[in-house]
mmJSON file of the N, C-alpha and C atoms, coordinates in Angstrom:
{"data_MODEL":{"atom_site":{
"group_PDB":["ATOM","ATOM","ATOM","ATOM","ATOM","ATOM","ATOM","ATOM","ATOM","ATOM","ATOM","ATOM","ATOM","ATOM","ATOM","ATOM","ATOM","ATOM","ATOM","ATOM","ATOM","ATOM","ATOM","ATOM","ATOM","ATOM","ATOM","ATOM","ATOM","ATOM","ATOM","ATOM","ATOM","ATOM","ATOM","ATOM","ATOM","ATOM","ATOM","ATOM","ATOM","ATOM","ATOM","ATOM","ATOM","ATOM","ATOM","ATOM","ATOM","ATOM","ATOM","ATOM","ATOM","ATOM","ATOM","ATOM","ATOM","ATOM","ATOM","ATOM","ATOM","ATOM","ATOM","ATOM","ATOM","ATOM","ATOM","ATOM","ATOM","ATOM","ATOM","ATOM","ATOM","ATOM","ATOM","ATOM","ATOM","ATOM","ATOM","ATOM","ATOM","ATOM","ATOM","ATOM","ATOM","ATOM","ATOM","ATOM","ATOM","ATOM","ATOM","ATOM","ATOM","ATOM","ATOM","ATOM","ATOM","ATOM","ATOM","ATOM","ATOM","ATOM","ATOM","ATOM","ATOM","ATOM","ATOM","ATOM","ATOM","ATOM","ATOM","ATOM","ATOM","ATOM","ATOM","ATOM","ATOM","ATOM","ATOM","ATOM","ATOM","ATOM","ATOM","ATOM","ATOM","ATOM","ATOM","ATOM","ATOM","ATOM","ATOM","ATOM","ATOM","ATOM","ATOM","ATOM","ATOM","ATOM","ATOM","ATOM","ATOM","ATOM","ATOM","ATOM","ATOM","ATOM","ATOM","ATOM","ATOM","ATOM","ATOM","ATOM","ATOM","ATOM","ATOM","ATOM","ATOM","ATOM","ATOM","ATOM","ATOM","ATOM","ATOM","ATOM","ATOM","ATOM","ATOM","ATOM","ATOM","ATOM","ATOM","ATOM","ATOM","ATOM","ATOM","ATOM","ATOM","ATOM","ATOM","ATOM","ATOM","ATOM","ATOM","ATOM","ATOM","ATOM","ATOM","ATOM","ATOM","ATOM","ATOM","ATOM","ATOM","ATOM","ATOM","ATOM","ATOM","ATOM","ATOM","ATOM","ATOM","ATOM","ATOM","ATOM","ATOM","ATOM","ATOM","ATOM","ATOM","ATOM","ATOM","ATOM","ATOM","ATOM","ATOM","ATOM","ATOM","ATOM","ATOM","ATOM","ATOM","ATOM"],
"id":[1,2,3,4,5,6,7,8,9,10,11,12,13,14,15,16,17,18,19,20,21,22,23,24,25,26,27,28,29,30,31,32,33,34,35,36,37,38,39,40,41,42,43,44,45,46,47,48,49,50,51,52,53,54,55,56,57,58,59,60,61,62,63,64,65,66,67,68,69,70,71,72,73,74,75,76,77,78,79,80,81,82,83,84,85,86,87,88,89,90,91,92,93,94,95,96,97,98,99,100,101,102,103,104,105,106,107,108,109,110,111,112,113,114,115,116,117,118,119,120,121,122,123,124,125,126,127,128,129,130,131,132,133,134,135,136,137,138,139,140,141,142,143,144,145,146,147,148,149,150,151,152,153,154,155,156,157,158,159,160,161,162,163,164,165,166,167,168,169,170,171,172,173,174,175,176,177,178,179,180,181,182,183,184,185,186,187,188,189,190,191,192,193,194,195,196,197,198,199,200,201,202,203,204,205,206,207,208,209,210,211,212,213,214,215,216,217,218,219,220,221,222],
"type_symbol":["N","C","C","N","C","C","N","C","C","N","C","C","N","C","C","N","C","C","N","C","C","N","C","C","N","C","C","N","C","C","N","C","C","N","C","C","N","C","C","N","C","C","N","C","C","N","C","C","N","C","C","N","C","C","N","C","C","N","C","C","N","C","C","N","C","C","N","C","C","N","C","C","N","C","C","N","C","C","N","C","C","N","C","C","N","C","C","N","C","C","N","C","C","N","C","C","N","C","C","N","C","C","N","C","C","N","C","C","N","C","C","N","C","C","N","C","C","N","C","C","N","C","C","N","C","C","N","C","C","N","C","C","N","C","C","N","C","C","N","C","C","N","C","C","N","C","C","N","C","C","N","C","C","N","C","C","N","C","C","N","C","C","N","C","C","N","C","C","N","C","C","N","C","C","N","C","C","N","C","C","N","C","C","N","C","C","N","C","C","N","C","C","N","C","C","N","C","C","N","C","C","N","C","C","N","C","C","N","C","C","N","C","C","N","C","C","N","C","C","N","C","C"],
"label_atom_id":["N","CA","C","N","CA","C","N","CA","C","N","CA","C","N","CA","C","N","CA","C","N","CA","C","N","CA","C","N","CA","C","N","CA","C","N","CA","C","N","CA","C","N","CA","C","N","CA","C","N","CA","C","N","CA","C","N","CA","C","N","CA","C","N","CA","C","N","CA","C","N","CA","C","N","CA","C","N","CA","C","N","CA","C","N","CA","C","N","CA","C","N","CA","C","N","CA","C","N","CA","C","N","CA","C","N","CA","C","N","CA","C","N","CA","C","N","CA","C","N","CA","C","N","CA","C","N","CA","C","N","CA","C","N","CA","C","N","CA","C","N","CA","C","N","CA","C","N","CA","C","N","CA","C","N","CA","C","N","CA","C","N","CA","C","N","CA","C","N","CA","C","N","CA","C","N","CA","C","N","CA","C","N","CA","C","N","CA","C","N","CA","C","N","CA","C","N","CA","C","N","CA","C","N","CA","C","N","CA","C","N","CA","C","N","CA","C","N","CA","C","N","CA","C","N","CA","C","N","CA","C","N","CA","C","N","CA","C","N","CA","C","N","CA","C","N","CA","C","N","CA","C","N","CA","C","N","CA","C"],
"label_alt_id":[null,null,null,null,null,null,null,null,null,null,null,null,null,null,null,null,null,null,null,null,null,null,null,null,null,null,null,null,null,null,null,null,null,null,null,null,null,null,null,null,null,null,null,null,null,null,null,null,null,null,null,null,null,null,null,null,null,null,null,null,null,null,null,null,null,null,null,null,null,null,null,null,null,null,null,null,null,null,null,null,null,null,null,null,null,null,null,null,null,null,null,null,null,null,null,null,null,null,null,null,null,null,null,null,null,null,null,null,null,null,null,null,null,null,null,null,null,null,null,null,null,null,null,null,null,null,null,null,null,null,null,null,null,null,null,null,null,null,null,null,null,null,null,null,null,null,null,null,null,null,null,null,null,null,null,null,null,null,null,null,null,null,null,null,null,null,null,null,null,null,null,null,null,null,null,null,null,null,null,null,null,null,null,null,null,null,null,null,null,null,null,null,null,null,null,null,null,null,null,null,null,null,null,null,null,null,null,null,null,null,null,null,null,null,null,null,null,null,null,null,null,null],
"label_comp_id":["UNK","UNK","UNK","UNK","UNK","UNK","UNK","UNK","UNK","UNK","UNK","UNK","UNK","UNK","UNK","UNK","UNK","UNK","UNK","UNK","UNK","UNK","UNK","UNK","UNK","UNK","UNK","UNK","UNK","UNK","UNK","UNK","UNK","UNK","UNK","UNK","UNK","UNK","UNK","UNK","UNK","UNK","UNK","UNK","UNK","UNK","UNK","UNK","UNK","UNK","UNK","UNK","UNK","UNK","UNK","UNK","UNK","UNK","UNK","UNK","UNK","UNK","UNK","UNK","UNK","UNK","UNK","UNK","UNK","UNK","UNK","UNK","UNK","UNK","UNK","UNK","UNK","UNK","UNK","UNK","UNK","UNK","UNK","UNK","UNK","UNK","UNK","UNK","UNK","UNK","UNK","UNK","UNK","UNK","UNK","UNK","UNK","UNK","UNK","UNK","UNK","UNK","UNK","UNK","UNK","UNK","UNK","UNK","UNK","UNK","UNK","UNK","UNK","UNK","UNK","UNK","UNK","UNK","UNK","UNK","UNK","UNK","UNK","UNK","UNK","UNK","UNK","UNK","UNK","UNK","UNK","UNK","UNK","UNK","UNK","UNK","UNK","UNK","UNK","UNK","UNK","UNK","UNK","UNK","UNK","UNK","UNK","UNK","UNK","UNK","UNK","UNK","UNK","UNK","UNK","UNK","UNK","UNK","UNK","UNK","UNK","UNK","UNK","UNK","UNK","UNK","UNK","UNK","UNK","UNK","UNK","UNK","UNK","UNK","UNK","UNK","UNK","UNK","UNK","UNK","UNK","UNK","UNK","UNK","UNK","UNK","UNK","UNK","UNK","UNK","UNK","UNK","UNK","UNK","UNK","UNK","UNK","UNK","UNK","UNK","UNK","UNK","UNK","UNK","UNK","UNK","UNK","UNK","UNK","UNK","UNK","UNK","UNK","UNK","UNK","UNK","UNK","UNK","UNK","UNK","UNK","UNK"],
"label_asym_id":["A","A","A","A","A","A","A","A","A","A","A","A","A","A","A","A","A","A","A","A","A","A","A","A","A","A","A","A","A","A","A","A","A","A","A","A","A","A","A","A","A","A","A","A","A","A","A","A","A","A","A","A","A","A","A","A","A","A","A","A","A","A","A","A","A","A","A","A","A","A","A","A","A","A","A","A","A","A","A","A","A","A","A","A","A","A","A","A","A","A","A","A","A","A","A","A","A","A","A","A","A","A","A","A","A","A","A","A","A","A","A","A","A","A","A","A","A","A","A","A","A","A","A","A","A","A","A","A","A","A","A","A","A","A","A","A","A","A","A","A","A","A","A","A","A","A","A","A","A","A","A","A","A","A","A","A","A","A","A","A","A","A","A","A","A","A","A","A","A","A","A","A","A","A","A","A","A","A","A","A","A","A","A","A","A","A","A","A","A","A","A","A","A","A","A","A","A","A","A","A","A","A","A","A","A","A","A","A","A","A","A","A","A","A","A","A","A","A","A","A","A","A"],
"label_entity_id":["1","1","1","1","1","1","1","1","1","1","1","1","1","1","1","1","1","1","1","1","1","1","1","1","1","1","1","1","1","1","1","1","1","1","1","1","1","1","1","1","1","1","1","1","1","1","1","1","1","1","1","1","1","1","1","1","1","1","1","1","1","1","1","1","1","1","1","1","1","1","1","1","1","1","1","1","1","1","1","1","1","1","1","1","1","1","1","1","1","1","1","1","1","1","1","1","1","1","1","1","1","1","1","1","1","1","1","1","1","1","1","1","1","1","1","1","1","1","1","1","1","1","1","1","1","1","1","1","1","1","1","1","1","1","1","1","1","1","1","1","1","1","1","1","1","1","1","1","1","1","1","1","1","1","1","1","1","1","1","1","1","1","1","1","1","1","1","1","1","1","1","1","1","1","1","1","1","1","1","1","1","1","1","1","1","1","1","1","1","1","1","1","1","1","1","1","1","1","1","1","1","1","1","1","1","1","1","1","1","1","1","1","1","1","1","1","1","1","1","1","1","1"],
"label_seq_id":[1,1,1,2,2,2,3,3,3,4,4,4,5,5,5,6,6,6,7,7,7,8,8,8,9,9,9,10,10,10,11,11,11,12,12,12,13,13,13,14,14,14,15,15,15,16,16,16,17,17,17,18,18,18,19,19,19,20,20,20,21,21,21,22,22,22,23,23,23,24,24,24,25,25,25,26,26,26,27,27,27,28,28,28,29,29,29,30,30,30,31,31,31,32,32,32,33,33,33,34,34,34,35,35,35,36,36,36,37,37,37,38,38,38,39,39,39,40,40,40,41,41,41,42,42,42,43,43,43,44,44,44,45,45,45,46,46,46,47,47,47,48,48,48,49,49,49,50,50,50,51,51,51,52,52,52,53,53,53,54,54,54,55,55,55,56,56,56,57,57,57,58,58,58,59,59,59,60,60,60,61,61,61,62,62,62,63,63,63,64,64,64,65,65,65,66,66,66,67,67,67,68,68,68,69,69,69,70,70,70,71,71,71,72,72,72,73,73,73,74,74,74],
"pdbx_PDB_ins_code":[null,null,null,null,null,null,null,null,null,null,null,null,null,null,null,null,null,null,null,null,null,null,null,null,null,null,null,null,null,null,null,null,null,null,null,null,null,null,null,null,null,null,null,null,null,null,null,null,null,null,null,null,null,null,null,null,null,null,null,null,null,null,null,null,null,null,null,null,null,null,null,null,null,null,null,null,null,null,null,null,null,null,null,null,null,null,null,null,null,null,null,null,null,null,null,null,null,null,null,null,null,null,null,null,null,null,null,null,null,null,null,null,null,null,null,null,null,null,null,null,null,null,null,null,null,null,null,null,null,null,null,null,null,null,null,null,null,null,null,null,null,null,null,null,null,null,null,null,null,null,null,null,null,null,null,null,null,null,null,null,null,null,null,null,null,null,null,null,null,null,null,null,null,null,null,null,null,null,null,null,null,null,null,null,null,null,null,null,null,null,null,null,null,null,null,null,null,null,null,null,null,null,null,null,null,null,null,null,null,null,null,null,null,null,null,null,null,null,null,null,null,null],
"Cartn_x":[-17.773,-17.019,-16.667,-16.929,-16.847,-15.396,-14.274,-13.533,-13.289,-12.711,-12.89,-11.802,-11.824,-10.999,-9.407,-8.379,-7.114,-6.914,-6.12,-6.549,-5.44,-3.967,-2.607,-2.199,-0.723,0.165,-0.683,-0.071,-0.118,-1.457,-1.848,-3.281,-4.766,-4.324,-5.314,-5.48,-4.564,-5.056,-5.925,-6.939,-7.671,-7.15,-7.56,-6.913,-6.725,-7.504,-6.643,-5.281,-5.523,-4.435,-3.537,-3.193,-2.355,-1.712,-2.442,-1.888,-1.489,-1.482,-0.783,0.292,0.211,1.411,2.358,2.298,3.168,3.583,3.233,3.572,4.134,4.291,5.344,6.116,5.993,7.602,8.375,7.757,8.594,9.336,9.264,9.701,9.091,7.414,6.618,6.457,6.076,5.664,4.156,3.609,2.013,1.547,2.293,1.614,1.477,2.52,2.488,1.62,1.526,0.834,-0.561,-1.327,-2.524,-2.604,-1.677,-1.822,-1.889,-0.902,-1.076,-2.579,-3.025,-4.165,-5.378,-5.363,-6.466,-7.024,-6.514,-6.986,-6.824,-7.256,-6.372,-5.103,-4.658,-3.538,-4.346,-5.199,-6.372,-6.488,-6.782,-7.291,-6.175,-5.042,-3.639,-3.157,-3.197,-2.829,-3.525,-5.065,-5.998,-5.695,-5.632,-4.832,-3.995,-2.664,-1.191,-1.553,-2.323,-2.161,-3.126,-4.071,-4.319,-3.269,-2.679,-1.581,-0.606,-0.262,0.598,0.525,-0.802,-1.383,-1.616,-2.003,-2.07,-0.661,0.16,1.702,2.476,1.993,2.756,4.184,4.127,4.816,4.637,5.534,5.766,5.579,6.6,7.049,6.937,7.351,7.68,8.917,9.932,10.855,10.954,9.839,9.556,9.08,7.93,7.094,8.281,8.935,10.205,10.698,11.195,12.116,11.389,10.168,9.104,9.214,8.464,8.909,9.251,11.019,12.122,12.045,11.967,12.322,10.196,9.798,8.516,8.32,9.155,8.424,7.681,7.699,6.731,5.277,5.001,3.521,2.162,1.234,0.002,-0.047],
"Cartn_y":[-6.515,-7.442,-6.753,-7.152,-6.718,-7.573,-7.072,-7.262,-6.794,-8.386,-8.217,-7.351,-6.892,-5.892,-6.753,-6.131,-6.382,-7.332,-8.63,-9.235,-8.954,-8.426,-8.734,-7.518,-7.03,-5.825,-4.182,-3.81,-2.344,-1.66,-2.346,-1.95,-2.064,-3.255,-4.186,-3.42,-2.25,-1.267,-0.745,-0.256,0.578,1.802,3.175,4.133,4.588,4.229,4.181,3.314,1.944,1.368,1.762,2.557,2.841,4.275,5.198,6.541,5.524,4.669,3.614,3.114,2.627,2.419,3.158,4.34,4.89,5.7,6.015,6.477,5.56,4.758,3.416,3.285,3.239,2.884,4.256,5.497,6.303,6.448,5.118,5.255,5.581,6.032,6.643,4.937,5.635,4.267,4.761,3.562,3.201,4.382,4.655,5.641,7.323,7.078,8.718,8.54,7.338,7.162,7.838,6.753,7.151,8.632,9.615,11.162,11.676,11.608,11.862,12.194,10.846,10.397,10.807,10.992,11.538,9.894,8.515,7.312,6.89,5.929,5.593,4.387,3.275,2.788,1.442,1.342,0.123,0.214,1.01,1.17,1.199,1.835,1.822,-0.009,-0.934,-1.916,-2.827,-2.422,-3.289,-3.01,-1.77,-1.275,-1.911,-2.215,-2.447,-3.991,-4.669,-6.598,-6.356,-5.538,-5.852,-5.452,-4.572,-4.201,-4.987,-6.148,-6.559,-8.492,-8.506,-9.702,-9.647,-8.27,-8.087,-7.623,-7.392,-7.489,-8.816,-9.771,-10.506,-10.253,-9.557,-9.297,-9.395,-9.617,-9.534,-8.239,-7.331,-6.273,-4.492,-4.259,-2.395,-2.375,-2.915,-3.602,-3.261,-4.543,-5.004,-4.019,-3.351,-2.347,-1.237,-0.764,0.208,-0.125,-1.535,-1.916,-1.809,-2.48,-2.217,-1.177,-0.1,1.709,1.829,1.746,2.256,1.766,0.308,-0.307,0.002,0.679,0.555,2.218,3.221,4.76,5.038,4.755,5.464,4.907,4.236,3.698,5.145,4.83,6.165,6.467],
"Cartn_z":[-23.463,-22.642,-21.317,-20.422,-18.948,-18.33,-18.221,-17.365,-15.393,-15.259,-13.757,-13.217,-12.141,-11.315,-11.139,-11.298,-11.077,-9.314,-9.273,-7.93,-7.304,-8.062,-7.513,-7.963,-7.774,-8.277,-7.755,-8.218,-8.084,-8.225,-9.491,-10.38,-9.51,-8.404,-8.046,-6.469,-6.056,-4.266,-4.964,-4.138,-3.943,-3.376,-3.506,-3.412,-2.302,-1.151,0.1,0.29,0.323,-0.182,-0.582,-1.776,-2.388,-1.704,-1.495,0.447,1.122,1.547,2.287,2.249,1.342,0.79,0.146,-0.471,-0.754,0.8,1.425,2.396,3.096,3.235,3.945,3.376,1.86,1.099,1.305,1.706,1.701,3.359,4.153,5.637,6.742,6.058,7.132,7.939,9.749,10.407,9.806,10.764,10.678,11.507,12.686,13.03,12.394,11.692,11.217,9.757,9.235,8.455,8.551,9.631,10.617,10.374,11.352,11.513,10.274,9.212,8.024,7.158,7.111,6.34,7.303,8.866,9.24,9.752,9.813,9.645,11.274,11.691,12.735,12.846,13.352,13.41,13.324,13.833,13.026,11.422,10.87,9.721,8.947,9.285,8.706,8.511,9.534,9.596,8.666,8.455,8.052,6.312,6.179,4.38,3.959,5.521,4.855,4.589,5.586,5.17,3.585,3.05,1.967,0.905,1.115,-0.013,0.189,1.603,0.782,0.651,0.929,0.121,-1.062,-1.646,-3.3,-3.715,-3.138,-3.425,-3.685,-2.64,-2.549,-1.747,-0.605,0.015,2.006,2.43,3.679,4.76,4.848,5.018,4.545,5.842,5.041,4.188,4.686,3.872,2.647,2.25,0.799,-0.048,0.906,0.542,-0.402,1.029,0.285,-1.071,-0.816,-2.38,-3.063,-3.301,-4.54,-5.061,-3.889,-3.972,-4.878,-4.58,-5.774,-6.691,-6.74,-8.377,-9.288,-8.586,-9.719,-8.995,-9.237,-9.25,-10.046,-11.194,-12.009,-12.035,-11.087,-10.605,-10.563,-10.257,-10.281,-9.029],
"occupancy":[1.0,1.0,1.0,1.0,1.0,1.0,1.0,1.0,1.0,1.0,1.0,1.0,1.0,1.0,1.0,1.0,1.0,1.0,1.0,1.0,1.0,1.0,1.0,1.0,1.0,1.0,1.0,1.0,1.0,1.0,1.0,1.0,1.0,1.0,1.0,1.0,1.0,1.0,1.0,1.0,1.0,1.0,1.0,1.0,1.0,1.0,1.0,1.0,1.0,1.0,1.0,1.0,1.0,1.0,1.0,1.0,1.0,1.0,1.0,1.0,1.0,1.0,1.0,1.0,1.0,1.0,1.0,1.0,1.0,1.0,1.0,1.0,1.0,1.0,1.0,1.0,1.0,1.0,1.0,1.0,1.0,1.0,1.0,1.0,1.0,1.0,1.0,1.0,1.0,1.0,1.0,1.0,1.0,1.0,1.0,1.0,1.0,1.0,1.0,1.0,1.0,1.0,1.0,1.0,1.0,1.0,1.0,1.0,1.0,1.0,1.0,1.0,1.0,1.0,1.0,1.0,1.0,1.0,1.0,1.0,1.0,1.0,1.0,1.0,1.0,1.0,1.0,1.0,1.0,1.0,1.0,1.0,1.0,1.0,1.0,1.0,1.0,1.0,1.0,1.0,1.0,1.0,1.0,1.0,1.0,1.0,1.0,1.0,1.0,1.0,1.0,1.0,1.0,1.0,1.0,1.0,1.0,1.0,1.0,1.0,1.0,1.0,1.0,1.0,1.0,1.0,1.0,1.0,1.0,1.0,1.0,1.0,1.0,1.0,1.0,1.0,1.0,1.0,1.0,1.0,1.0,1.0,1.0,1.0,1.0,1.0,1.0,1.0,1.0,1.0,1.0,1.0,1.0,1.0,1.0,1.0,1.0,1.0,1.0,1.0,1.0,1.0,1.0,1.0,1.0,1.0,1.0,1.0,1.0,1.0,1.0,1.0,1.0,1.0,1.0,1.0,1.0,1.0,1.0,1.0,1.0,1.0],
"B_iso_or_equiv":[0.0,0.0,0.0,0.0,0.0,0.0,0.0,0.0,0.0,0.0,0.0,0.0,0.0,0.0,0.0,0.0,0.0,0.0,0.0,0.0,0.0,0.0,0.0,0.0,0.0,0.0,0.0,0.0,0.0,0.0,0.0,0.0,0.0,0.0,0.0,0.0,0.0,0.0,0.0,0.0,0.0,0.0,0.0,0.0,0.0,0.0,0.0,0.0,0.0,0.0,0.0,0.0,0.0,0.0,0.0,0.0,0.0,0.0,0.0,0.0,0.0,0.0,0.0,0.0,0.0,0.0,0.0,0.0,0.0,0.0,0.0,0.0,0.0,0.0,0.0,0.0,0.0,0.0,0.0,0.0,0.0,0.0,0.0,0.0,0.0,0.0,0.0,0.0,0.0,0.0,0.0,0.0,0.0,0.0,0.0,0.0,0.0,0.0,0.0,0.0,0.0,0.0,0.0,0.0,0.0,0.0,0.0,0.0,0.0,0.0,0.0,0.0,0.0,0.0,0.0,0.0,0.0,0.0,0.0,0.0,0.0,0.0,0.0,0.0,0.0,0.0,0.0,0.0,0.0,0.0,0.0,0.0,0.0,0.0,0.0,0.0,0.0,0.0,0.0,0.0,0.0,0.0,0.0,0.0,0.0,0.0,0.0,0.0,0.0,0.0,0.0,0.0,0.0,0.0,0.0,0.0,0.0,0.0,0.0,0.0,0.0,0.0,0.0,0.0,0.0,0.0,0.0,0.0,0.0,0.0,0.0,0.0,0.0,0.0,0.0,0.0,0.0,0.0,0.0,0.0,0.0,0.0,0.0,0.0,0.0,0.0,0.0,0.0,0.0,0.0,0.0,0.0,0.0,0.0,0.0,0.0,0.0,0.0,0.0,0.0,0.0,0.0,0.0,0.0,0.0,0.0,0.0,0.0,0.0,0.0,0.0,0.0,0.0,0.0,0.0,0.0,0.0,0.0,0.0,0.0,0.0,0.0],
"pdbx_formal_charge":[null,null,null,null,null,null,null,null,null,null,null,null,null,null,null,null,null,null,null,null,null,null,null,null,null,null,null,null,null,null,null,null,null,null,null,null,null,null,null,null,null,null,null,null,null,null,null,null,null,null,null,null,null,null,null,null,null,null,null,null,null,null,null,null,null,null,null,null,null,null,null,null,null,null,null,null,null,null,null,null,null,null,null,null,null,null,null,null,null,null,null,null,null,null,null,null,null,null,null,null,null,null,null,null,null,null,null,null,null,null,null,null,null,null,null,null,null,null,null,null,null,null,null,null,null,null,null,null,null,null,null,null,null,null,null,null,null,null,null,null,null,null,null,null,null,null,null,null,null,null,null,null,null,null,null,null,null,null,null,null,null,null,null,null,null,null,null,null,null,null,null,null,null,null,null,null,null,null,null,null,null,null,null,null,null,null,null,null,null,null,null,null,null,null,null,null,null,null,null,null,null,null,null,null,null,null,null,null,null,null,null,null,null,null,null,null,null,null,null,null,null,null],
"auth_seq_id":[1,1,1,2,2,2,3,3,3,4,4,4,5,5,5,6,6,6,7,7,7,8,8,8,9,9,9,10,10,10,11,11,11,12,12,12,13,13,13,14,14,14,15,15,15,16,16,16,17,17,17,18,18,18,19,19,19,20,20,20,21,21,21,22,22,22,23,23,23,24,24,24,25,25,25,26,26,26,27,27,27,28,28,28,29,29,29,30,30,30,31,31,31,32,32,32,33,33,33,34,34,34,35,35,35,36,36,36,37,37,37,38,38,38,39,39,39,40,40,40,41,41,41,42,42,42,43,43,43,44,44,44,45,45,45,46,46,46,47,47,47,48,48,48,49,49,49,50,50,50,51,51,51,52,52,52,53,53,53,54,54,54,55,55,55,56,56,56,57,57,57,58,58,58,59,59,59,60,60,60,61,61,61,62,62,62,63,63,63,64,64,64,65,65,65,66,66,66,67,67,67,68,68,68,69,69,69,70,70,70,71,71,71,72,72,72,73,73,73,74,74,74],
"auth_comp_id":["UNK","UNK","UNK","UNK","UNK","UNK","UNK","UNK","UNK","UNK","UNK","UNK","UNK","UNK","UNK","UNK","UNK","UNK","UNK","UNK","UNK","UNK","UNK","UNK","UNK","UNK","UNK","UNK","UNK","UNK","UNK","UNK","UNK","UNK","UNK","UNK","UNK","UNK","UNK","UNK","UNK","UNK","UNK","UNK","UNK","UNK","UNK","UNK","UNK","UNK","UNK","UNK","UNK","UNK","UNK","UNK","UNK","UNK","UNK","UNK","UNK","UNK","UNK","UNK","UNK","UNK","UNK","UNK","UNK","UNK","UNK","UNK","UNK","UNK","UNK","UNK","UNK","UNK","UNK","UNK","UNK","UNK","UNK","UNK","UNK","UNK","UNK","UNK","UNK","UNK","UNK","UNK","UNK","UNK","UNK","UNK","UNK","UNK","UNK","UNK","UNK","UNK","UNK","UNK","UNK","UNK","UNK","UNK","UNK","UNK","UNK","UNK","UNK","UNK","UNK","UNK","UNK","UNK","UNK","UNK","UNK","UNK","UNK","UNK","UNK","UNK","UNK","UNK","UNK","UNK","UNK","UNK","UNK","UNK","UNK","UNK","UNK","UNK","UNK","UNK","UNK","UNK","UNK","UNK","UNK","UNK","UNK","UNK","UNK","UNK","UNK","UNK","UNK","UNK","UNK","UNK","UNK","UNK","UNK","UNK","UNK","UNK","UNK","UNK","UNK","UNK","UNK","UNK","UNK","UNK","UNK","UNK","UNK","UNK","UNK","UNK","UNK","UNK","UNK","UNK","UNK","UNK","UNK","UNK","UNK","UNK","UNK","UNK","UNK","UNK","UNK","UNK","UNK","UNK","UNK","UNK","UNK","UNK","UNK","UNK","UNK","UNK","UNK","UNK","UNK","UNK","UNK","UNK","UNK","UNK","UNK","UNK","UNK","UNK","UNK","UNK","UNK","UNK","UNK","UNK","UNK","UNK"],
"auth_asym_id":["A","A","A","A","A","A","A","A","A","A","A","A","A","A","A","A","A","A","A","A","A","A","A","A","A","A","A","A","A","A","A","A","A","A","A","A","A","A","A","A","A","A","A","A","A","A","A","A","A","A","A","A","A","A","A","A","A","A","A","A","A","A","A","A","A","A","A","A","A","A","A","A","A","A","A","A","A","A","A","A","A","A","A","A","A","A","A","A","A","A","A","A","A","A","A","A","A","A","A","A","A","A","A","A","A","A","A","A","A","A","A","A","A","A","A","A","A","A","A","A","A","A","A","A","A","A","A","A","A","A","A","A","A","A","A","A","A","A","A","A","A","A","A","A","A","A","A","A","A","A","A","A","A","A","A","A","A","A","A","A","A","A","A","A","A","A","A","A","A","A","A","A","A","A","A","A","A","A","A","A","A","A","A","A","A","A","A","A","A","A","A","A","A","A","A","A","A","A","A","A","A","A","A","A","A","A","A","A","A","A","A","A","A","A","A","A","A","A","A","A","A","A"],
"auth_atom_id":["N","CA","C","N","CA","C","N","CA","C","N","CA","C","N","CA","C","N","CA","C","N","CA","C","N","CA","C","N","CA","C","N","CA","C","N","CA","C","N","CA","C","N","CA","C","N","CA","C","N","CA","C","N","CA","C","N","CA","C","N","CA","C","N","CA","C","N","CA","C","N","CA","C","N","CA","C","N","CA","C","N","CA","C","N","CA","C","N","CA","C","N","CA","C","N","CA","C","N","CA","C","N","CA","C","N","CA","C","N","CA","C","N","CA","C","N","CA","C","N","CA","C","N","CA","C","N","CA","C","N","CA","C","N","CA","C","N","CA","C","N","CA","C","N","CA","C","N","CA","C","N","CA","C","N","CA","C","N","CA","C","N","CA","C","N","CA","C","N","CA","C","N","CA","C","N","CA","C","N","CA","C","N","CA","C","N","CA","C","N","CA","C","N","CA","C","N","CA","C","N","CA","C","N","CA","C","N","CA","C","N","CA","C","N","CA","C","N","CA","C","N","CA","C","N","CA","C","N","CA","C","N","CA","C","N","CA","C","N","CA","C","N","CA","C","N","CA","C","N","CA","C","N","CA","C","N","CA","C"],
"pdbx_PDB_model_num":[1,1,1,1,1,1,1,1,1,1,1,1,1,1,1,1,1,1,1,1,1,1,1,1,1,1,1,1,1,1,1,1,1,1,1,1,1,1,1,1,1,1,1,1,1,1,1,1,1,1,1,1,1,1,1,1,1,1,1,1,1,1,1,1,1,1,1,1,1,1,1,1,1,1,1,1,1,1,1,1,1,1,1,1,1,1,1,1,1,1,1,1,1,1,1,1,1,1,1,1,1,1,1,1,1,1,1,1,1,1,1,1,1,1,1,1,1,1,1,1,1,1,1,1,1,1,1,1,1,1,1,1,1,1,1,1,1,1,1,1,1,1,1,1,1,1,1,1,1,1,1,1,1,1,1,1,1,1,1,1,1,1,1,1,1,1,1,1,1,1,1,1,1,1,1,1,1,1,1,1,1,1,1,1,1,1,1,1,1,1,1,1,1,1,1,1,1,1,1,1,1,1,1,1,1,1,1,1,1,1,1,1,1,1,1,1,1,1,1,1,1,1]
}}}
C-alpha cells in the first residue's frame, strides 16, 4: 500500500521549509534567515508562503506561537 505525502501540518514541509521555519519562529527576519541558510530573500519568502499554506497560517506571528505550543516537532 503506497501512501501519499502529508498535504498540511508540520509532517507535510519539506526540509528546507522546515530551516525556515524554525528559524522564524525563533524571531529570525527573512533576511537573516537568507544569511543564515546561505539562501537569498527570494527563496526565503517563496519557503515561508509554502509553510504557511501547509500551516494554515498567516504570519511570523503565528509561525512563533505554533513554535512554542508544538516544540517537540523534528
Amino acid at each position: 500500500m503506497v501512501r501519499e505525502p502529508a498535504r498540511h501540518g508540520w509532517v507535510a514541509l519539506t526540509d528546507a521549509e522546515a530551516s525556515v521555519a524554525r528559524l522564524v519562529a525563533q524571531g529570525r527576519t527573512n533576511r537573516e534567515v537568507a544569511e543564515r541558510l546561505f539562501l537569498s530573500p527570494h527563496t526565503v519568502n517563496s519557503h515561508l508562503r509554502n509553510v504557511f499554506a501547509k500551516l494554515g497560517i498567516r504570519s511570523h506571528v503565528e509561525l512563533a506561537r505554533l513554535g512554542a505550543l508544538d516544540a517537540d516537532r523534528p
